[in-house]
C-alpha positions in Angstrom: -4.1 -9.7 4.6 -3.8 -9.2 8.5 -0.4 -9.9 10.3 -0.5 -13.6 11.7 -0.3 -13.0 15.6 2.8 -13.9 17.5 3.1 -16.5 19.7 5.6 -17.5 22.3 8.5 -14.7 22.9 11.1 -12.9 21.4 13.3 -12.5 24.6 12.5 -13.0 28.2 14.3 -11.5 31.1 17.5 -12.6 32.2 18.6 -11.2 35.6 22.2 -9.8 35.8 22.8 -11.7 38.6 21.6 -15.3 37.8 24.6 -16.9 38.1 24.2 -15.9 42.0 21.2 -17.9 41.9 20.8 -20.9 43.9 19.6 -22.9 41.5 21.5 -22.5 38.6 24.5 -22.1 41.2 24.1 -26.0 42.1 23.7 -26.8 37.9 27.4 -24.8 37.9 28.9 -26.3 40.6 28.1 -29.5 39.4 28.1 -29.2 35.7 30.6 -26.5 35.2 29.7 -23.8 32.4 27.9 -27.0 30.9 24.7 -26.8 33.1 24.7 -22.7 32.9 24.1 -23.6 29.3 21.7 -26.4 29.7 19.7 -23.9 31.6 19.3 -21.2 29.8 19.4 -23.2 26.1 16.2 -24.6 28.2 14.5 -21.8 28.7 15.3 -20.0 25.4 13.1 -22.9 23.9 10.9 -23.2 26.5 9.7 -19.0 25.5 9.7 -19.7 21.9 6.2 -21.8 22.8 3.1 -20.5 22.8 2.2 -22.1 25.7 5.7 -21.9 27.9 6.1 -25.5 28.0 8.7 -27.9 26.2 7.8 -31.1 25.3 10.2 -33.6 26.3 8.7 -36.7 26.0 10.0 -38.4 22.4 13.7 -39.0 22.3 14.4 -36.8 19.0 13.7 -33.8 21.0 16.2 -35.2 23.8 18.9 -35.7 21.3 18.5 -32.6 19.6 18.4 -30.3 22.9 21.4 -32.4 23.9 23.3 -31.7 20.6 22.3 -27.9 21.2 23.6 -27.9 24.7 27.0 -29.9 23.4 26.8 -32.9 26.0 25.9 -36.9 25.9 22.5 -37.9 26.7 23.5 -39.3 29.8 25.0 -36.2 31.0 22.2 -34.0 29.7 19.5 -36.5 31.9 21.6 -36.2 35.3 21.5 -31.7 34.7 17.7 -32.5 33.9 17.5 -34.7 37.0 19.2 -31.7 39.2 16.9 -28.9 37.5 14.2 -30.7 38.6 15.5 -31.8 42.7 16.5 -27.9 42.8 13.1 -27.1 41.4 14.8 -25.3 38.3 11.4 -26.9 36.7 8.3 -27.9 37.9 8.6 -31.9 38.9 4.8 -33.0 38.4 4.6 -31.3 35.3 7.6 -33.3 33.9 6.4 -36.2 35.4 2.5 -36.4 34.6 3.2 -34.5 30.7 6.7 -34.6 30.4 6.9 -30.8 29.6 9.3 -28.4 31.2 8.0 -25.4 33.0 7.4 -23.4 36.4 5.1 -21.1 37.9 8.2 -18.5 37.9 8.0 -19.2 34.1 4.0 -19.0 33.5 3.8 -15.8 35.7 7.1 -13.8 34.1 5.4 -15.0 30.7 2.2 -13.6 31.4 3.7 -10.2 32.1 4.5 -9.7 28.6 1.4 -11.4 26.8 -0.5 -9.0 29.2 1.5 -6.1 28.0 0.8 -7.7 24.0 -3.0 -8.1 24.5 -2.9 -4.1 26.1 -1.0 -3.1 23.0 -2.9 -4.9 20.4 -6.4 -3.5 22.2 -4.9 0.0 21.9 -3.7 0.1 18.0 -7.5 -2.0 17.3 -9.1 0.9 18.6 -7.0 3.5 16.5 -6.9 1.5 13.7 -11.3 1.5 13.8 -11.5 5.0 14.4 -9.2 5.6 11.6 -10.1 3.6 9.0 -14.0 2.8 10.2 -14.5 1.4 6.6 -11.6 -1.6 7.3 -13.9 -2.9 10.4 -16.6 -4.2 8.4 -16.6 -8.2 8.2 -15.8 -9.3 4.7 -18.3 -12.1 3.6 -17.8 -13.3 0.0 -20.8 -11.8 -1.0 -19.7 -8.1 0.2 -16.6 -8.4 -1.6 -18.2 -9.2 -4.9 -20.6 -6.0 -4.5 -17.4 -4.3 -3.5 -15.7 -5.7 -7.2 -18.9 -4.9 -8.9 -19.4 -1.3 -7.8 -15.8 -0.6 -8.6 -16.0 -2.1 -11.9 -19.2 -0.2 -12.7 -17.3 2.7 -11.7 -14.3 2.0 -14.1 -16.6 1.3 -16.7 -17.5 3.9 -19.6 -20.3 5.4 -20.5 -21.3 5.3 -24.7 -21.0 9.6 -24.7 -18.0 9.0 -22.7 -16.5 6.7 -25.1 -17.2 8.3 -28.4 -15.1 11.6 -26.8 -12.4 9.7 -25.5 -12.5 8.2 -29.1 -13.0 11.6 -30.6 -10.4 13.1 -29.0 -7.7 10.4 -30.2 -8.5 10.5 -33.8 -7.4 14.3 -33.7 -4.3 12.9 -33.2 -3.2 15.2 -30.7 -1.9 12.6 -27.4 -3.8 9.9 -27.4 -5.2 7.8 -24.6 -6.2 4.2 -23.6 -9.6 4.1 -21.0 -8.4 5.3 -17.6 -10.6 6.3 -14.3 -8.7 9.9 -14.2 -9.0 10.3 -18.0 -13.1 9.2 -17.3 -13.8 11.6 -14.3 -13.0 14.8 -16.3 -14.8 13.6 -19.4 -17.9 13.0 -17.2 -17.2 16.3 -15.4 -17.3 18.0 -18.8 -20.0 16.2 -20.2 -22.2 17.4 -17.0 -20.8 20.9 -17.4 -21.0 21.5 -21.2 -22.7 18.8 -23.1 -21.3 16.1 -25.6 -22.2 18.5 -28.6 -19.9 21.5 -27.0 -17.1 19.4 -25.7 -17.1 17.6 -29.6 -16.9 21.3 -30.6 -14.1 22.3 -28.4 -12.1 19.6 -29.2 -12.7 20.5 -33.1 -12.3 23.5 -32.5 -9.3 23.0 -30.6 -7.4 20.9 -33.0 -7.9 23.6 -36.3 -5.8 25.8 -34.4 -3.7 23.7 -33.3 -3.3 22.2 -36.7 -3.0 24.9 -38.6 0.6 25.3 -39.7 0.5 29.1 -40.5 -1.2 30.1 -37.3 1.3 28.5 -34.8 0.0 27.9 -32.0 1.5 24.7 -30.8 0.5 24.1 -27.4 -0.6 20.3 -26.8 -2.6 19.1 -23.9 -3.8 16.1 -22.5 -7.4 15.4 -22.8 -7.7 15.3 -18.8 -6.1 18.3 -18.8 -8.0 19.9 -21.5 -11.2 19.3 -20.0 -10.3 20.4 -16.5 -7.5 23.4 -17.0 -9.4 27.0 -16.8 -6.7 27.7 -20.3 -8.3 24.6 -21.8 -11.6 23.9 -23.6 -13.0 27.3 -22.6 -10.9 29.1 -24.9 -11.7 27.0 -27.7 -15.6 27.0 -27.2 -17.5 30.0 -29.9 -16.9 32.6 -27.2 -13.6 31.2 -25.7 -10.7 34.2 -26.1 -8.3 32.1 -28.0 -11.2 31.0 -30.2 -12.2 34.2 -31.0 -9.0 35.8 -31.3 -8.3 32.9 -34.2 -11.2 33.9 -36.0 -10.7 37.7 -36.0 -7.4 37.9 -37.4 -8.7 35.1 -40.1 -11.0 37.6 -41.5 -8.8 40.7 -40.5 -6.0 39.6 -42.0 -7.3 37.7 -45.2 -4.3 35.7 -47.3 -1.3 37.9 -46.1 -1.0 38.9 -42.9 2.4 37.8 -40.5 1.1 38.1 -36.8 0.9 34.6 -34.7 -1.6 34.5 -31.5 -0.3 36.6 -28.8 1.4 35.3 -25.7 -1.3 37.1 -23.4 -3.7 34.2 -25.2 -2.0 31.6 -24.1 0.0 30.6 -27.5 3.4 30.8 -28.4 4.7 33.9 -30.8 6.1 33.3 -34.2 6.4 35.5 -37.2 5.8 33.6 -40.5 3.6 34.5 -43.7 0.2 33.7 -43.6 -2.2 32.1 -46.2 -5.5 31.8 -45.0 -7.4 28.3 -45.7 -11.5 28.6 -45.8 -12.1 28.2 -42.2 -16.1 27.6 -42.2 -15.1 24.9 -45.1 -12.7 22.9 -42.0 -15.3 23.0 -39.6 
């Protein structure tokens, strides 16, 4: 959602030497520190509007302007009545709209809304040629293609399903449907083929399962599919793969050598009893 625009001003200029001013000289003179304040309470209110004017003409606003300047009614209409004779306001607007303003107000106002516009024109234009894709009106139909094509996207595909569901009944770290976890199965599946990724994960999971052997390394599936040590060693020519099988039928039922470091496994020393391998798979 975009930022509503401001309106009306923060702050507006306050010379350092306003009290020097003729105007607000006479308000002092006459109302003591009471009509500085009336004044500039005035004008901080008058800023705040989006159009620069205060509207004066129901008596709640009177009553609460003269509460925020701390004096009676009757004192706050004779400093109104002297703003407007020393031209502190502009007398036809007060008296044809009953709103308080000047042109010395309008025109310092329209200093800073001209430096706003210039501002907001500048970050538009880097905003567009940063994100081009943001600039595009939004109708409700767009969005709804927008939420379509992005559901599609999440979506999986049947081959992609049954190896994500494959996968977690090997028990190794299971899943739950993600996009990451879907982009590397698709990646695979374009790469290899369902029937070779099923048989790397197989393949995969004997040695990892088998309690002699010890190798005990556990991957993610994303990571599986995507890591140059994943399913390529555990396709029928992968190194860790074949390294399994040799020392099956090397070794026989007693042999005490674990999968080297240099394929990727951890080393332990154990005894060794061979289960029929071609029977597991």
């Amino acid at each position: 959602m975009a930022r509503p625009q401001k309106e009306g001003m923060d702050y507006f200029p306050h010379d350092n030497d306003a009290v020097n001013d003729e105007k607000i000289e006479a308000l002092r003179v006459l109302y003591g520190n009471d009509g500085y304040a009336f004044y500039f309470i005035l004008l901080e209110r008058i800023y705040r509007t989006s159009t620069f004017e205060l509207d004066v003409s129901d008596a709640e606003t009177i009553q609460i302007l003269c509460k925020k300047v701390a004096v009676t009614e009757q004192q706050f209409n004779r400093m109104l009545e002297t703003a407007l004779k020393r031209k502190c306001f502009d007398q036809e607007s007060y008296e044809k709209r009953k709103v308080l303003t000047s042109p010395g107000i309008k025109k310092r106002a329209a200093v800073v809304i001209e430096k706003r516009e210039l501002m907001r024109s500048k970050y538009k234009k880097v905003s567009e040629a940063e994100n081009p894709q943001e600039t595009k009106s939004e109708t409700p139909q767009s969005k709804g293609k927008e939420r379509l094509k992005e559901s599609k996207e999440k979506a999986y595909t049947p081959d992609e399903s049954e190896i994500l569901s494959f996968w977690n009944l090997k028990d190794i770290i299971k899943h739950s449907e993600s996009l990451s976890i879907k982009k590397e199965i698709a990646k695979a599946l374009k790469k290899l083929g369902k029937q070779k990724v099923i048989l790397g994960i197989t393949q995969y999971s004997n040695v990892l399962n088998d309690e002699e052997f010890y190798y005990s390394h556990k991957f993610t599936l994303a990571n599986f599919l995507k890591q140059g040590n994943g399913i390529p060693n555990f396709l029928e020519d992968g190194q860790i793969w074949m390294n399994y099988l040799s020392r099956r039928k090397t070794h026989g039922y007693g042999w005490n050598q674990g999968i080297s470091s240099e394929d990727g496994g951890e080393v332990k020393k154990s005894k060794y009893e061979v289960h029929n391998m071609y029977e597991e798979l």
